[in-house]
Structure formats: C-alpha cells, structure tokens
C-alpha positions in Angstrom: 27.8 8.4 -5.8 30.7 6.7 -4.4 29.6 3.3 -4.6 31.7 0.6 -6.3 28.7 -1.9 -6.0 27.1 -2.2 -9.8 24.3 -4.4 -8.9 22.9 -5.7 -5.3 21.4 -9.6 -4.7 18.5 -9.6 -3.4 17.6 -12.6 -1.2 14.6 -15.1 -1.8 11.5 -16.5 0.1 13.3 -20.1 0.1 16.8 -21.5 -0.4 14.8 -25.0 -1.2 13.9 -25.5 -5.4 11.1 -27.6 -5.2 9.4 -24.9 -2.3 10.7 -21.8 -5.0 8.2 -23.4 -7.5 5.6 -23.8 -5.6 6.2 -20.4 -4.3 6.4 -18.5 -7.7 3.3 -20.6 -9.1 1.3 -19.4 -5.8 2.7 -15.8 -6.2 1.8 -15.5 -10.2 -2.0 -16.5 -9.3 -1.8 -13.9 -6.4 0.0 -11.3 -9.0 -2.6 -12.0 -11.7 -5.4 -11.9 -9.1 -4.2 -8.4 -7.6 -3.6 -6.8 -10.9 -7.0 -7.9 -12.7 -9.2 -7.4 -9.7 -8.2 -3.5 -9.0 -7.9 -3.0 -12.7 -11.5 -4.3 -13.2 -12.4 -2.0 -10.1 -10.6 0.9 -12.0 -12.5 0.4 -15.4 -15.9 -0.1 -13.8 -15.8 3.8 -11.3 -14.7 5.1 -14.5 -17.2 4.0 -17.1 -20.3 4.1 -14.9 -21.9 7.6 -14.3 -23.6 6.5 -10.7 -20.1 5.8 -9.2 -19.0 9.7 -9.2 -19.3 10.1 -5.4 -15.8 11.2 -3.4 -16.0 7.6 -1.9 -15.5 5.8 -5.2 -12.9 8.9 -6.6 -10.9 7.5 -3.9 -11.7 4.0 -4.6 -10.4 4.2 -8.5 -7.3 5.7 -6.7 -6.8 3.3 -4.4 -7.1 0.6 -7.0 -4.5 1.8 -9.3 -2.2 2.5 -6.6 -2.3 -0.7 -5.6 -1.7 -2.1 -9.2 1.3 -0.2 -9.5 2.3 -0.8 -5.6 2.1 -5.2 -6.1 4.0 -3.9 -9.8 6.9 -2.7 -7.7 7.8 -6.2 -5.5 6.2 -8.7 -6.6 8.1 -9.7 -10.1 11.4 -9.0 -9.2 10.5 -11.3 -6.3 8.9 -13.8 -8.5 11.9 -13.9 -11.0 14.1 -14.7 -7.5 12.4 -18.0 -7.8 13.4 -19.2 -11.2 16.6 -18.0 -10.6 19.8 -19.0 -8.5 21.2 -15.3 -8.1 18.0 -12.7 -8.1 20.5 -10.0 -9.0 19.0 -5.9 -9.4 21.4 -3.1 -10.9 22.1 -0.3 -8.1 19.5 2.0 -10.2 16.8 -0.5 -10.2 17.4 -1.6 -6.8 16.6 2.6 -5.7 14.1 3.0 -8.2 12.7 -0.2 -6.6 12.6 1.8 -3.2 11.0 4.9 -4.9 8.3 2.9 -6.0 8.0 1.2 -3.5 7.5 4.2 -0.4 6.0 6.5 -3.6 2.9 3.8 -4.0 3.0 2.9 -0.4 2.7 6.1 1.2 -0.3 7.4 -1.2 -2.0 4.3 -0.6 -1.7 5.3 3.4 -2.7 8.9 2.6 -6.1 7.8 0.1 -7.4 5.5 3.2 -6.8 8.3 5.1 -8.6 10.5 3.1 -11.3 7.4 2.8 -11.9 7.3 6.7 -12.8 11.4 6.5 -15.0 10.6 3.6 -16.8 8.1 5.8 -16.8 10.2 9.0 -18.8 12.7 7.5 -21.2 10.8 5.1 -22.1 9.1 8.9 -22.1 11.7 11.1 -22.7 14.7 8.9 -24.7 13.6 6.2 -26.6 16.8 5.7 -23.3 19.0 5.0 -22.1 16.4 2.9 -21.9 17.4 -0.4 -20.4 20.9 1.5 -17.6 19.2 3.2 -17.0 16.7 0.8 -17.0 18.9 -2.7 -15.4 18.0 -6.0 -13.1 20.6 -5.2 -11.6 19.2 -1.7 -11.9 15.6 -3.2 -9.4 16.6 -5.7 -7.3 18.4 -3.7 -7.3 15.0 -1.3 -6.5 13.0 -3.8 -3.5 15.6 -5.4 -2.7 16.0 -1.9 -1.6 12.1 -1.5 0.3 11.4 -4.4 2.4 14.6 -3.6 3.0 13.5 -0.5 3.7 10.2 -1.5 6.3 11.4 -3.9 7.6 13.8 -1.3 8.0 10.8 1.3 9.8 8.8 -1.2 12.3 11.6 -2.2 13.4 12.2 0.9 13.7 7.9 1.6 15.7 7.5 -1.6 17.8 10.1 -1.8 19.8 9.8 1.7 19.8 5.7 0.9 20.8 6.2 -2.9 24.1 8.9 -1.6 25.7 6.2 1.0 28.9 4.3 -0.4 28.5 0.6 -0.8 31.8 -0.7 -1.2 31.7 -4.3 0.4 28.9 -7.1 0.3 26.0 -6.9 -2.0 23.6 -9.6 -0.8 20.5 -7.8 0.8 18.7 -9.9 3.3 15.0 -8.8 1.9 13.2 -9.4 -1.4 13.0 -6.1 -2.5 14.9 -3.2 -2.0 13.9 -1.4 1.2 15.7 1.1 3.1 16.7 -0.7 6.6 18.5 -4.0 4.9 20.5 -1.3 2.7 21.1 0.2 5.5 23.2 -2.7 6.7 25.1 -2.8 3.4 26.5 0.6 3.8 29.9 1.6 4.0 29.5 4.1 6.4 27.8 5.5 9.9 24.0 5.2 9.0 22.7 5.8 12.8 21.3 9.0 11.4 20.1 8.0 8.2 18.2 5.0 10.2 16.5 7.2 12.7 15.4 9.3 9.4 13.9 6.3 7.9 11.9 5.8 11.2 10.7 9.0 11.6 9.8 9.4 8.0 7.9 6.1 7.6 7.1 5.1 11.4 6.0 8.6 12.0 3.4 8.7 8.9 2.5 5.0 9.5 1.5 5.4 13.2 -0.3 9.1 12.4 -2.1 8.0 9.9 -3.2 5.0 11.9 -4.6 7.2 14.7 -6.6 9.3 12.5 -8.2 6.2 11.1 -8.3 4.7 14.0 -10.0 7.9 16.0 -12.5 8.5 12.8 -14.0 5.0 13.7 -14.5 5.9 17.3 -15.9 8.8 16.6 -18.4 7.2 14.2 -19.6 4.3 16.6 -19.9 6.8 19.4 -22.8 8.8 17.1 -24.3 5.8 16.0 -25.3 5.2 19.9 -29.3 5.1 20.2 -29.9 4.5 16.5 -31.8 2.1 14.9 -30.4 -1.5 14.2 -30.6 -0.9 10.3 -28.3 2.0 11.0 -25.9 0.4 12.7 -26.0 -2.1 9.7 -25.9 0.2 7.4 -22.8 2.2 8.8 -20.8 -1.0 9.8 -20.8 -2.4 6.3 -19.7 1.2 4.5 -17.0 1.1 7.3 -16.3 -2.9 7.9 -14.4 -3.2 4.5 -12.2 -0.2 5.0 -11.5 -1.0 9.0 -10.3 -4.6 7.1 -7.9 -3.0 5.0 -6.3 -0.3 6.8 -5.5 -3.4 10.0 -3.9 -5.5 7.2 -1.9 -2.9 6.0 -0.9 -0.3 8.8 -0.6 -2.9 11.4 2.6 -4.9 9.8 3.4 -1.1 8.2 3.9 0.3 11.2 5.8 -2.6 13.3 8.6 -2.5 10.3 9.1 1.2 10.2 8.5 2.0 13.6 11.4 0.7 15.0 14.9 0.9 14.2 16.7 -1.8 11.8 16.8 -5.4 13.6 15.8 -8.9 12.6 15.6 -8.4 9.2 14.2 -12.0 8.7 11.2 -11.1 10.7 10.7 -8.0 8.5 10.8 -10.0 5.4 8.0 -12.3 6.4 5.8 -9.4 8.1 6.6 -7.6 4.6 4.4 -9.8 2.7 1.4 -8.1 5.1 1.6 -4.8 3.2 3.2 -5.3 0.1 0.7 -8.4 -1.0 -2.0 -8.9 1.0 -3.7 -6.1 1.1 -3.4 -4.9 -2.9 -5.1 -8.9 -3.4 -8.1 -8.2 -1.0 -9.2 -4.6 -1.8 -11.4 -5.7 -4.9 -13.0 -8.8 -3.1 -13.6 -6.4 0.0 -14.8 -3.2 -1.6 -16.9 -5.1 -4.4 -18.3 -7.9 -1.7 -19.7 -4.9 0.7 -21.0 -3.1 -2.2 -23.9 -3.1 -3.9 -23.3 -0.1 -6.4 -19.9 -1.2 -7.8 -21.2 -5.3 -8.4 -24.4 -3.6 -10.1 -21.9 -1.4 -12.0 -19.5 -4.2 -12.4 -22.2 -6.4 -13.7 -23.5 -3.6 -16.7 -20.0 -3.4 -17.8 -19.3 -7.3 -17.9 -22.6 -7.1 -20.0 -21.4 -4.7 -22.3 -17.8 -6.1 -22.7 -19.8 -9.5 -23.7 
C-alpha cells in the first residue's frame, strides 16, 4: 500500500460537549439494548426445541448478525464522544469497512431469504416442508454469509489499495467507502461507480424481491377469511417493518454516487442502529412462540 496516512479521524455526531454526553449516554442505552435484546433472541431459538422451523433458523441468524453489525459502528462512534480526536489506525479503519458491508450485506441477504420463507408458508403451505427443507435452509443461510463476505472483499480491497497521502479527517463516523473515497490521492471515478454498483445494485435487488414477495402474498390472500388476513399480516407486518427501516436509507446511500456526505451521516444511523435495536421488540412483540419460549428460559435462568 502506498499510503503515508497511519491513522484516519473520524468525525463525530456533534462538535458541542454538553450534546456529546448526552449523545454517548443515549447511544450506550441503545448499544446495551441492541446487543442484549438479539442475544436473548439468539439463546432462546437455540435452547427451545419448538423454535426449529426455517423461519426461526433465520431469525437466530438475523439476531447475531445484527449483534456483531451494531459491534462494528457503534463503539468507535461512542468513544468519538468522550474524546476530542476519535482517531482509527488505517487497519482498523478497513477492517471497520469489512465489517461493516460483511454484516450488512448478510443481514440483506437473511431477510431476503426471510420474505421466501414467508411466501411459501402463505401461499404454499402444503409443499412447505418440500420447498423449505433443512437442506435448502442451510444452504440459504451459508449462501448469505458467503455472499456477505464476497461483497465485502471486493468493497475493501479496491478502497484499502488507494494512496492516502494528504488529509485524514473523514467526514462520517465510521469508516465507509464513499467519504474515503474523498480522501484519496488519486482518480476514484471508477472505484466510486464500483461501490455503487456493488452496494446500490444488491440493496435495490434485494429490495424488489422483498418487495414483489409481499405483493404476491396479498394478492393470494384475496377472498380469504378475515382471520387469514390477520393471521398472514402479523407473520409478515414485523418483517415488512424491518426491511423499510433498513433498505430504504440502504439504498438512498449506495445508490447514488458520493455527494453530501453530511446527509449520509445522519441517514446512516437508519441502517446501522435502528434497525439491529428494533428486531427483538418486533419479532418477539408479533410472536407468540418466541415470548412462550422466551418466558421457559427466563424461568429456567431464575
């Protein structure tokens, strides 16, 4: 690597003290509330024998993704409040972005997987335990953290390979590959169009299928009962939830090429916060098999 930059700045939510308190109190709650809620989701599919249907393979996933995910952003970000210069080496800073598209692009491939899960527990819930086997569950969920790693691989490596030679300060609070992009030494109109058709591509794709999978599931629920309607909107209500809050901002960042990074940094906190926080309230809230489950092993613990 031909960069003479050792260690990059990153920048913080607030230039104001007082607000940086408050800020890294709020975000410590939000942090402690993320990590214990998925964990607690994590331990639960795993030590109950009910919860061994695709739906809640995916959901243990899903959880521990988004442990590690909130891991990646939100201390580094949290340490930027209780100090003046929030400083990362230049290999923590890319292994920062590795993580970062690693746990965010398997989380957009498991939801993915989800909506199929859902599609055909609705509309073909006689083939079910065909279409949905142990076997193609597996292969699902291997299937999304290899290409989660793949997606990150070919992020990092083009970022990690530019010189940086000049200023260090990036104008984000965690190390993403459009405000390194602006640090470069170099021509990056390539290596910026790369990043958007990597990430914006995926994002958007993704989004459609989930996106298409509901449609097609309200469009066979048409002449059924009320209680099935019901019963299909809150299996599907939950996940619609999470996958808005998280591919919607997703999508607007990498879609396009580099611009107002400011705007970026506060859409950022849409998919890299948010989302990991709410997925135990929303999954446990709408469901009646993980409290029950939750409740046993709360018992037991005691």
């Amino acid at each position: 690597n031909s960069s003479s930059v050792k260690e990059f700045i990153l920048l913080s939510l607030s230039q104001n003290q007082g607000v940086q308190k408050i800020y890294f109190v709020v975000f410590l709650l939000l942090y402690t509330l993320t990590v214990a809620g998925n964990l607690l989701i994590v331990l639960t599919v795993m030590s109950s024998r009910h919860l061994s249907s695709p739906m809640y393979i995916f959901l243990c996933h899903l959880s521990f993704v988004d442990v590690c995910y909130s891991s990646v952003t939100a201390p580094q970000m949290m340490s930027g409040f209780l100090v003046e210069n929030n400083a990362i080496s230049f290999a923590g800073c890319m292994g920062q972005l590795f993580g970062l598209h690693f746990f965010g692009c398997t989380e957009i491939f498991i939801l993915t997987a989800m909506a199929y899960d859902r599609y055909v527990a609705i509309c073909r819930p006689l083939r079910y335990p065909a279409l949905m086997s142990p076997c193609l569950c597996g292969c699902m969920v291997g299937g999304s953290w290899a290409g989660g790693f793949l997606h990150s691989t070919l992020q990092t490596l083009p970022t990690a390979l530019l010189p940086f030679c000049g200023p260090n300060k990036v104008a984000h609070y965690f190390c993403d590959v459009h405000p390194l992009l602006h640090l470069a030494c170099a021509d990056t109109r390539a290596a910026g169009l790369a990043a958007v058709a990597n990430s914006g591509v995926i994002s958007l794709s993704c989004f459609l299928i989930v996106v298409t999978s509901y449609v097609v599931i309200l469009l066979s629920l048409r002449g059924q009962k009320p209680a099935g309607w019901r019963k299909a909107l809150s299996t599907c209500g939950s996940h619609i939830t999470v996958v808005i809050l998280f591919f919607g901002p997703c999508t607007v960042v990498y879609i396009r090429p580099s611009g107002d990074l400011s705007e970026d940094r506060s859409v950022a906190m849409f998919y890299t916060l948010i989302p990991p926080m709410l997925n135990p309230l929303i999954y446990t809230l709408q469901n009646r098999e993980v409290r029950g489950a939750m409740r046993k092993l709360c018992r037991r613990k005691v």
